[in-house]
C-alpha positions in Angstrom: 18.0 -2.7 7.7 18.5 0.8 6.8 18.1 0.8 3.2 14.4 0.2 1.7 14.0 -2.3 -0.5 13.0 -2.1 -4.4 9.7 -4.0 -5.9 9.5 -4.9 -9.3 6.2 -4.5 -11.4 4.8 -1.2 -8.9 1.6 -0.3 -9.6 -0.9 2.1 -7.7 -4.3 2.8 -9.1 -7.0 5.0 -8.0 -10.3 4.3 -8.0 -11.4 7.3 -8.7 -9.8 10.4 -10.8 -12.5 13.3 -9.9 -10.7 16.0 -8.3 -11.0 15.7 -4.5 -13.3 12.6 -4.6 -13.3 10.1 -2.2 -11.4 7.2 -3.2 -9.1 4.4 -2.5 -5.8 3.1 -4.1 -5.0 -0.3 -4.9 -1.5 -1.2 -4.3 0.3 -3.8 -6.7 3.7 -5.4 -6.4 6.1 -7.8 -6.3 8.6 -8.4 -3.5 12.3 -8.7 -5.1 13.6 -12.0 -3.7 11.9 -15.0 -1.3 14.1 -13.8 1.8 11.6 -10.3 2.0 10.5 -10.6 5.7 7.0 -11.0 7.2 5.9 -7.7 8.9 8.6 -5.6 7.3 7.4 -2.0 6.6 5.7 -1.0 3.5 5.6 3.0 3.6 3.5 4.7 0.9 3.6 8.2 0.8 1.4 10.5 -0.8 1.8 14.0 -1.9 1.3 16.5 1.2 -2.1 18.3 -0.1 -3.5 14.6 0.6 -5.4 14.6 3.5 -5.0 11.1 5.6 -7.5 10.3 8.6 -8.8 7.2 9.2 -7.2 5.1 6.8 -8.3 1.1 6.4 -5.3 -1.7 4.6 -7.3 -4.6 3.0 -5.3 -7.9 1.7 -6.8 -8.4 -1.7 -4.2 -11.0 -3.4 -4.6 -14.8 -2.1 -0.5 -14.8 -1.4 -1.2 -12.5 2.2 -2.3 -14.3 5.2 -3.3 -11.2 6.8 -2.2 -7.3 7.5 -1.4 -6.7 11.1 -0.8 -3.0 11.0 -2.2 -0.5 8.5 -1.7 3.5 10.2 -0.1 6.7 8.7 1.5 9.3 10.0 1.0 12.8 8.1 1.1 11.4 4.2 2.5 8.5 4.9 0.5 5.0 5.1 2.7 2.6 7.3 1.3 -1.2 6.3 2.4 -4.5 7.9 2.0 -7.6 5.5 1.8 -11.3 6.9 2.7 -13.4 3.7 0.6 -16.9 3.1 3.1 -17.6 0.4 6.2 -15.6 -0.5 7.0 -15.6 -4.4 8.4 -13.6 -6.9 6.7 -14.5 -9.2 3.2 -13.6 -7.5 1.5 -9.9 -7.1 1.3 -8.7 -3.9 -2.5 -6.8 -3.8 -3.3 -4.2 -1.3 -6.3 -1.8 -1.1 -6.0 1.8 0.9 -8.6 3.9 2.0 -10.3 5.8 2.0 -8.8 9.9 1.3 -9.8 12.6 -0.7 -7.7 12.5 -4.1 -6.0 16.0 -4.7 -8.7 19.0 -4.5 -9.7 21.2 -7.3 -7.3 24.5 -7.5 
């Protein structure tokens, strides 16, 4: 597949706001039709004054069986998601962290 595929209801929330605070992001969406695949690529990528280092993926939605890759590369976060149940109609939740939210100018 070269072309990525569209979610429906994306959401990503901080949990913090402060200007280069520590914090994670949660990660809510939901795939677009039952034939998404297991382990396909979900790339988020964050604005380049973001600093990514040691970055930790946690399932927090009942509908993932597990994540079997979670890395980045530069400002990207590169997530693999094992599905317990695949439905449109149920939220996919991730959690991202940690990285320092955009610093203070």
């Amino acid at each position: 597949m070269t072309t990525a595929a569209s979610f429906s209801a994306l959401s990503l929330t901080p949990s913090n706001s402060i200007n280069s605070a520590v914090t994670t992001l949660r990660v809510t969406f939901n795939v677009p039709s039952t034939t998404y695949q297991n382990n396909t690529v979900l790339v988020i990528t964050l604005p380049s004054i973001i600093a990514l280092s040691s970055i930790t993926c946690t399932a927090i939605s009942s509908n993932i069986q597990g994540i079997s890759s979670c890395t980045t590369i530069s400002n990207k976060i590169k997530v693999l998601i094992v599905y317990s149940l695949l439905s449109t109609l149920t939220s996919t939740v991730i959690e991202v962290g940690t990285y320092n939210n955009y610093p203070s100018l």
